[in-house]
VMD Tcl script that builds the backbone (N, CA, C; Angstrom):
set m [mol new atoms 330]
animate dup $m
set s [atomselect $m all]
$s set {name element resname resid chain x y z} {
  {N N UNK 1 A 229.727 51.645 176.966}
  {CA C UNK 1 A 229.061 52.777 177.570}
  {C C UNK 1 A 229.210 52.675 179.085}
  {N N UNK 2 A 229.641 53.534 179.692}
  {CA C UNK 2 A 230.089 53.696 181.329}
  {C C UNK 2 A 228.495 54.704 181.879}
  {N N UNK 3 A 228.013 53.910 182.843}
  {CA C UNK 3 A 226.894 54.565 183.770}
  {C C UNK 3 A 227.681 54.855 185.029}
  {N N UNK 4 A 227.425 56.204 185.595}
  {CA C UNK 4 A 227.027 56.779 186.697}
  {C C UNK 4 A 226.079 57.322 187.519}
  {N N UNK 5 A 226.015 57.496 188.814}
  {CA C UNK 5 A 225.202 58.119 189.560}
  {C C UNK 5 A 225.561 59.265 190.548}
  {N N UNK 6 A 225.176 60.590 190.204}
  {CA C UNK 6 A 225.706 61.377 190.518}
  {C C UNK 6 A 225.581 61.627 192.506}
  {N N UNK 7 A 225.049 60.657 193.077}
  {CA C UNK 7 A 224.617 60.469 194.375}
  {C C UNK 7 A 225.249 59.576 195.085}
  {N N UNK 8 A 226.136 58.851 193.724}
  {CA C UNK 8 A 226.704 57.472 194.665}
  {C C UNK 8 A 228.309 58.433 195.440}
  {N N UNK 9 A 228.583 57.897 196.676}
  {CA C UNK 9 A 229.364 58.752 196.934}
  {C C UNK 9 A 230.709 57.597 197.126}
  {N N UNK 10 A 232.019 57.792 197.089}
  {CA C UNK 10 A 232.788 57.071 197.241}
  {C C UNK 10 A 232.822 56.425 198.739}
  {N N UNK 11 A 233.544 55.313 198.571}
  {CA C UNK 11 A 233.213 54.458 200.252}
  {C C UNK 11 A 233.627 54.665 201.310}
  {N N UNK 12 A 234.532 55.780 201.153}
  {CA C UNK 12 A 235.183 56.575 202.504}
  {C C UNK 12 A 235.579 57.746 201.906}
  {N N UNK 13 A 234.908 58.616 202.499}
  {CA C UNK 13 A 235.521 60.031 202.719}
  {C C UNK 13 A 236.440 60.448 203.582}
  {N N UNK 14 A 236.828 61.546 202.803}
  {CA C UNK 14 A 238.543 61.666 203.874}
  {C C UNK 14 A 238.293 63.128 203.809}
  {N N UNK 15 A 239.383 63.700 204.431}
  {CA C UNK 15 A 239.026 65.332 204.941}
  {C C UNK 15 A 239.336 65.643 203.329}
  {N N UNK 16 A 239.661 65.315 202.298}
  {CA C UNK 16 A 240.028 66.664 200.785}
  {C C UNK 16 A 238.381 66.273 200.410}
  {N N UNK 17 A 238.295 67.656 199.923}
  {CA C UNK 17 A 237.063 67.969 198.970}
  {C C UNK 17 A 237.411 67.082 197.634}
  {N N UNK 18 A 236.658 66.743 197.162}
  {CA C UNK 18 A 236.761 65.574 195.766}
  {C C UNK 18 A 236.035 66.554 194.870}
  {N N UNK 19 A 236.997 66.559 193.909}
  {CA C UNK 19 A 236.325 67.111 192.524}
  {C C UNK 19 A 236.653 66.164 191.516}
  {N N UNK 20 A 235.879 65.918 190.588}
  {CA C UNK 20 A 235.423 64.420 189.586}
  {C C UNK 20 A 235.253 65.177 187.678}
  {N N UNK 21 A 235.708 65.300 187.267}
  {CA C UNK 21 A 235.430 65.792 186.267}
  {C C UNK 21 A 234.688 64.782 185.090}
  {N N UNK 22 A 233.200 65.298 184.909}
  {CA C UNK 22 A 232.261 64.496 184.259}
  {C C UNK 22 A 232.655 64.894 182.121}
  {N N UNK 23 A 232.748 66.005 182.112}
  {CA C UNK 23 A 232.947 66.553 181.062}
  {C C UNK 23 A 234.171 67.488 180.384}
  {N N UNK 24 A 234.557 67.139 179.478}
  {CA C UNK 24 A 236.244 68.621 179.515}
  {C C UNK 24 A 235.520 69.030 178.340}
  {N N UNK 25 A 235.374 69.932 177.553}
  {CA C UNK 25 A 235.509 70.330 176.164}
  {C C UNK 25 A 236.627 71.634 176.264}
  {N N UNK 26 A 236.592 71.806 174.909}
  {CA C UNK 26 A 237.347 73.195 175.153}
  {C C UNK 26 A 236.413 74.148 175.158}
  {N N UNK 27 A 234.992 74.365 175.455}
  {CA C UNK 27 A 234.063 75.232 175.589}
  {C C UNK 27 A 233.670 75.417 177.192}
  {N N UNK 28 A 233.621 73.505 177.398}
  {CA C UNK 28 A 232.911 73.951 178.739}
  {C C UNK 28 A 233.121 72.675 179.878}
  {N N UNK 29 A 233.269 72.788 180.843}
  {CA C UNK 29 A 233.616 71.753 182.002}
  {C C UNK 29 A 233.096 71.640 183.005}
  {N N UNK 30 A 232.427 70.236 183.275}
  {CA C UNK 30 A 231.596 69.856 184.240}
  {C C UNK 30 A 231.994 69.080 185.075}
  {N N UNK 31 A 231.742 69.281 186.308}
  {CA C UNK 31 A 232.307 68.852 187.131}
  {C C UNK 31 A 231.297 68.467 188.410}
  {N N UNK 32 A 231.579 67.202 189.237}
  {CA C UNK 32 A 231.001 66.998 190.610}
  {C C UNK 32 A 231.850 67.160 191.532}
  {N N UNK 33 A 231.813 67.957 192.515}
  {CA C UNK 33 A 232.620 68.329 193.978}
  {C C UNK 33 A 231.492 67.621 195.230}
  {N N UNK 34 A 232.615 67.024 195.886}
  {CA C UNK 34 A 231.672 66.557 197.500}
  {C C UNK 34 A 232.706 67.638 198.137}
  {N N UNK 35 A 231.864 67.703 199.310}
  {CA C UNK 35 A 232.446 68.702 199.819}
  {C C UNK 35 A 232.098 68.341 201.722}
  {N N UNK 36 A 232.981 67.813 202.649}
  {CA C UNK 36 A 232.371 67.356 203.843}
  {C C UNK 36 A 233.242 68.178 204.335}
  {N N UNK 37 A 232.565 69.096 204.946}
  {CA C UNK 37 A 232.990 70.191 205.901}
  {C C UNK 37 A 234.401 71.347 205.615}
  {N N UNK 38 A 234.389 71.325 204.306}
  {CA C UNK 38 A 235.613 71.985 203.797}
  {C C UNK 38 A 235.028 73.595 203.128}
  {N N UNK 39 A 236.401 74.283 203.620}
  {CA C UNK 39 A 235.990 75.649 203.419}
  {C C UNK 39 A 236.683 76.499 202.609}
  {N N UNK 40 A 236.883 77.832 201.734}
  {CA C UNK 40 A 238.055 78.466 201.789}
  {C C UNK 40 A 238.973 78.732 202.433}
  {N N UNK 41 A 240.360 78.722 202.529}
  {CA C UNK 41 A 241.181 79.376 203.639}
  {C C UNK 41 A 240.790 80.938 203.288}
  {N N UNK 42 A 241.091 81.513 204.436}
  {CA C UNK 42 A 240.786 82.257 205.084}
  {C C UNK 42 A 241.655 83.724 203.951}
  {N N UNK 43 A 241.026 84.790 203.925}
  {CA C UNK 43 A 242.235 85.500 202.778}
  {C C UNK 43 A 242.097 84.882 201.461}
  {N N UNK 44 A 241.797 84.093 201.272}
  {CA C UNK 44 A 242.014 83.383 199.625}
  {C C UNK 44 A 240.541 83.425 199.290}
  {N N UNK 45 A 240.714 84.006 197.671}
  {CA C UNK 45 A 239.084 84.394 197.061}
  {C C UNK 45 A 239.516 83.672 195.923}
  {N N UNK 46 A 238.454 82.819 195.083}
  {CA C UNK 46 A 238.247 82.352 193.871}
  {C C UNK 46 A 237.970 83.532 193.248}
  {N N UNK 47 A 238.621 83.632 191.706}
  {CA C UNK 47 A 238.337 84.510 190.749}
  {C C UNK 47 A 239.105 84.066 189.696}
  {N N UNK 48 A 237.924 83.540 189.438}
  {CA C UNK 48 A 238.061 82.163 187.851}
  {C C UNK 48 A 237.748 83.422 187.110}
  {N N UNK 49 A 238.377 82.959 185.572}
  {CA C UNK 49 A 238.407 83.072 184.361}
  {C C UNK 49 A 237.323 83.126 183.728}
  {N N UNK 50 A 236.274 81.734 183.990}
  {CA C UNK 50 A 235.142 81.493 183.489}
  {C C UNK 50 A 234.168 81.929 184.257}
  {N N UNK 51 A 232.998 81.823 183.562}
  {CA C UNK 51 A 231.866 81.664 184.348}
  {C C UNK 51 A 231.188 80.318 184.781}
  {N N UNK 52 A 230.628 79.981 185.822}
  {CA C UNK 52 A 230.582 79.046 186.676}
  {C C UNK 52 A 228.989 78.961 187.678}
  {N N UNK 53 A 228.405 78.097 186.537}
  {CA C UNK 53 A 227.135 78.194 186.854}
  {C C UNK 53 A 227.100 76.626 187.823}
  {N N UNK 54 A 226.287 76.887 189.075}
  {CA C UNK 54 A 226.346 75.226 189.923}
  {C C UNK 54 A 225.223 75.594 190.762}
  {N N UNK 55 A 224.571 74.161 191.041}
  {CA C UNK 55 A 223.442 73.674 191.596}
  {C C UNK 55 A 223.945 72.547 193.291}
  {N N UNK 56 A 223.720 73.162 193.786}
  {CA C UNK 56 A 223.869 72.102 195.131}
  {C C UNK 56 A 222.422 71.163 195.416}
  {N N UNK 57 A 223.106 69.847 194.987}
  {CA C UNK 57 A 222.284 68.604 194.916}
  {C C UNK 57 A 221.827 67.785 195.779}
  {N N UNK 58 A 222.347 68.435 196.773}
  {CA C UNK 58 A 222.761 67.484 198.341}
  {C C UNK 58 A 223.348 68.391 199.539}
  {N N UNK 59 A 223.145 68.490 200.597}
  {CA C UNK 59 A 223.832 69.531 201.694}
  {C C UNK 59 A 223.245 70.736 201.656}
  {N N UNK 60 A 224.099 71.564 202.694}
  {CA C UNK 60 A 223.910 72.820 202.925}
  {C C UNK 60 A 225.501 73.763 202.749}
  {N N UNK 61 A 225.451 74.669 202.052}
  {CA C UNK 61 A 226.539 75.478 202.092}
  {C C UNK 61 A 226.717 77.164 202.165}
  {N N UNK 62 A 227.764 78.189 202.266}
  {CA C UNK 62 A 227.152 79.436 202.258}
  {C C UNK 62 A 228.602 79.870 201.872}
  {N N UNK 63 A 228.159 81.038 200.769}
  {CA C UNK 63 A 229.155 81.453 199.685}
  {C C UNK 63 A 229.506 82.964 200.194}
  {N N UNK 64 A 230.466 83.306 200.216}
  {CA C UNK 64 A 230.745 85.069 200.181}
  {C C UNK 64 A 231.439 85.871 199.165}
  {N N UNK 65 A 230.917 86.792 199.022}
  {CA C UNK 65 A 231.528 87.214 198.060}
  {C C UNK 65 A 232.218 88.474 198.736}
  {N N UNK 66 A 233.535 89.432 197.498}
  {CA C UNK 66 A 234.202 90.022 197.973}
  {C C UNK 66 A 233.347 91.250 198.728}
  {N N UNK 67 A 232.346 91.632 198.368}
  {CA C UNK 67 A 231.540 92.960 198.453}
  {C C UNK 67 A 231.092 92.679 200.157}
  {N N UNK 68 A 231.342 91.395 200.717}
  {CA C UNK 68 A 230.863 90.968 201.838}
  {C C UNK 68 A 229.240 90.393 202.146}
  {N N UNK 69 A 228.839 90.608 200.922}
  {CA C UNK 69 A 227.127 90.001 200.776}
  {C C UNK 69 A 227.798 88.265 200.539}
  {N N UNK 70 A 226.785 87.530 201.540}
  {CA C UNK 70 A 226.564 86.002 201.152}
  {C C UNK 70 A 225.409 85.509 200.837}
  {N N UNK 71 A 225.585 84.211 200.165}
  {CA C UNK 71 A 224.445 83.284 200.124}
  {C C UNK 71 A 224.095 82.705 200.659}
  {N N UNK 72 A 222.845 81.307 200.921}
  {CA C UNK 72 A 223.151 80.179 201.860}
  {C C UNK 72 A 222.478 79.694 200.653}
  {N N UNK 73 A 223.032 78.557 200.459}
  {CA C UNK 73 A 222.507 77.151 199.539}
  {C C UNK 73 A 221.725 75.742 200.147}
  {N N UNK 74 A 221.127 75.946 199.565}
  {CA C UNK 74 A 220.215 74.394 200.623}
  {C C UNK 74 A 220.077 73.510 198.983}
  {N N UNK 75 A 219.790 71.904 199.289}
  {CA C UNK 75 A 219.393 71.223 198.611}
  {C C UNK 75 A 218.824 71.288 197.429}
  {N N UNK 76 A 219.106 71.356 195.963}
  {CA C UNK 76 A 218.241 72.390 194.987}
  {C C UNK 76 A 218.454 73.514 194.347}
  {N N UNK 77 A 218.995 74.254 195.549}
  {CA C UNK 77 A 219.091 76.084 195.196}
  {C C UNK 77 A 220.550 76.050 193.619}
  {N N UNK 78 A 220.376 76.624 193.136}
  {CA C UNK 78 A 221.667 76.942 191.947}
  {C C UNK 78 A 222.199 78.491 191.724}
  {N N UNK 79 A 222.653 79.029 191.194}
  {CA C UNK 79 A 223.079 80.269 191.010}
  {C C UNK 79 A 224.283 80.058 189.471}
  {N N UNK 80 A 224.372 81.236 189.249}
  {CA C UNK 80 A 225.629 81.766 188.081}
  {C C UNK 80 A 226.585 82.428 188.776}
  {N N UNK 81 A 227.982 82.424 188.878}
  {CA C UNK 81 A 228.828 83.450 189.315}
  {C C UNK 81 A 229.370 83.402 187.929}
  {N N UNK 82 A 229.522 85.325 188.080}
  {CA C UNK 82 A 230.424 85.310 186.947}
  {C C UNK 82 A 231.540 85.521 187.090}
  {N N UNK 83 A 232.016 85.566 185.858}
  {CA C UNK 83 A 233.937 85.251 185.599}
  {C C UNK 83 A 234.179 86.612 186.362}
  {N N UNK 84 A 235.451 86.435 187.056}
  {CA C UNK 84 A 236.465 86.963 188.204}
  {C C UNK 84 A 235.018 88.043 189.055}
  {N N UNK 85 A 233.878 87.174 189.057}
  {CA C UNK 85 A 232.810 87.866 190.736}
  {C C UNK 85 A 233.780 86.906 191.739}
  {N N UNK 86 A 234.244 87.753 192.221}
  {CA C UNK 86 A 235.686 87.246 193.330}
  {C C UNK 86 A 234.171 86.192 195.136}
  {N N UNK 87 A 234.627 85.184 195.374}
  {CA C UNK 87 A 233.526 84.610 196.159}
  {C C UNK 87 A 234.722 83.856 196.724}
  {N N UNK 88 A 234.324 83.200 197.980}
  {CA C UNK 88 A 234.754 81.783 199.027}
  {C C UNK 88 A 233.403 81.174 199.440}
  {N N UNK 89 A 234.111 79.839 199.714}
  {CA C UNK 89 A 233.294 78.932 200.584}
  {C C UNK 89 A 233.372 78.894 202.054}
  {N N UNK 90 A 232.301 79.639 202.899}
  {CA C UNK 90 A 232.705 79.807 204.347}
  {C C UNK 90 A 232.020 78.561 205.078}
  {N N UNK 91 A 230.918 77.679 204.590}
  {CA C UNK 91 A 230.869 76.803 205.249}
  {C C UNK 91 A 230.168 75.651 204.092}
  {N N UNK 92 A 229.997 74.015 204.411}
  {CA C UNK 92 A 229.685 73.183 204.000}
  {C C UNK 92 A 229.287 72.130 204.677}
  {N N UNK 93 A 227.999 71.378 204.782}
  {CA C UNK 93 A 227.829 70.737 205.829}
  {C C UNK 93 A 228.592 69.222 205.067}
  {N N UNK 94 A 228.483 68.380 206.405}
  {CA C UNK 94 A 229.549 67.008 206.662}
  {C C UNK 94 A 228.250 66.014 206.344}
  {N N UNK 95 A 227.426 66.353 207.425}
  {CA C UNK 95 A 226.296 65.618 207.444}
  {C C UNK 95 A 224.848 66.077 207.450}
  {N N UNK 96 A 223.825 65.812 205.857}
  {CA C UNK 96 A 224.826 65.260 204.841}
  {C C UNK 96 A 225.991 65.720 203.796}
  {N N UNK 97 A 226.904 65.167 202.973}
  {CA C UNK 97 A 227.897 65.613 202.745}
  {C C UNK 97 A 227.403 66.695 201.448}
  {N N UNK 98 A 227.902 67.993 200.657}
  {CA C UNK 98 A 227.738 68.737 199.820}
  {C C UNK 98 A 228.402 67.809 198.737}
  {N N UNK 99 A 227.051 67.761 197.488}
  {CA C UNK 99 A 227.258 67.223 196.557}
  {C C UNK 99 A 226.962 68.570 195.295}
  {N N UNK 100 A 228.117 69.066 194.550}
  {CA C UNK 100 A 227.537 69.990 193.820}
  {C C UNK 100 A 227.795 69.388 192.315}
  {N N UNK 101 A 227.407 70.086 191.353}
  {CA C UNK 101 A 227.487 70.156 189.892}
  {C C UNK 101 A 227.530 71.245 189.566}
  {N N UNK 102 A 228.761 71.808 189.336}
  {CA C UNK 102 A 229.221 72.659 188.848}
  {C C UNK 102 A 229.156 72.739 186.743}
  {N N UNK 103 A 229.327 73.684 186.175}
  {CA C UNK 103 A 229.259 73.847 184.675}
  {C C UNK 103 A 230.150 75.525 184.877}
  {N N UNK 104 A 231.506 75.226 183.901}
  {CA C UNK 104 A 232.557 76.121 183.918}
  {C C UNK 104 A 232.168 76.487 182.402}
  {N N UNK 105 A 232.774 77.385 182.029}
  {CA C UNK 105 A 232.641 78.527 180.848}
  {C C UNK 105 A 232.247 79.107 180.588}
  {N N UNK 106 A 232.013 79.614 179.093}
  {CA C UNK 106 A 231.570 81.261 178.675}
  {C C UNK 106 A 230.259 81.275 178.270}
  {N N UNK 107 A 229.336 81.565 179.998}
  {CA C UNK 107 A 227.950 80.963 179.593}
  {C C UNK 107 A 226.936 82.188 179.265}
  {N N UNK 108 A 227.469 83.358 179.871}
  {CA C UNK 108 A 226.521 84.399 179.712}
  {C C UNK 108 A 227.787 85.648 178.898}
  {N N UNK 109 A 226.752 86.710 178.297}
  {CA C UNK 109 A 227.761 87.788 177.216}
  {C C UNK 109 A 228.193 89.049 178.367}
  {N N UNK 110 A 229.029 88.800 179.045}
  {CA C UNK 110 A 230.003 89.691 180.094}
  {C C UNK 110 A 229.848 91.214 180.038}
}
mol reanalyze $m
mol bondsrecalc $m
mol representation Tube
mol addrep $m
């Protein structure tokens, strides 16, 4: 049996965002992203397939979506995006670093 801690962070961070995959099924995929100061490029929108429910565990971050309405995420806060709600990441704080938990698939009836 393998233990983790979803807080322990690796011993050096480097400028790529780390994504860790905790879970695969063919239903549904979980995942931990750190995230130290990394953003969308600029022009480029996520518009996943799935739906993509995540909780920011750690940090501060702020989401946009195509319609031009954003979020801001603090420590705690979670949300659902749904499959192809077109969004970027415009900011993520460094210090401390964005620790999220993300949950990918077909979570709500479209």
């Amino acid at each position: 049996m393998r233990m983790d801690n979803i807080f322990q962070l690796p011993n050096q961070l480097n400028d790529q965002e780390i994504f860790e995959t905790i879970l695969n099924s063919k239903n549904v995929k979980i995942e931990r992203i750190i995230s130290t100061g990394q953003t969308t490029p600029e022009g480029t929108w996520y518009d996943q397939d799935q739906d993509e429910w995540v909780i920011l565990l750690q940090g501060e971050a702020t989401l946009l979506y195509s319609d031009n309405s954003s979020i801001s995420l603090t420590t705690g806060d979670y949300l659902l995006i749904k499959a192809h709600e077109k969004h970027r990441v415009t900011f993520t704080s460094s210090d401390p670093p964005c620790i999220w938990l993300a949950i990918h698939g077909n979570l709500v009836n479209n």
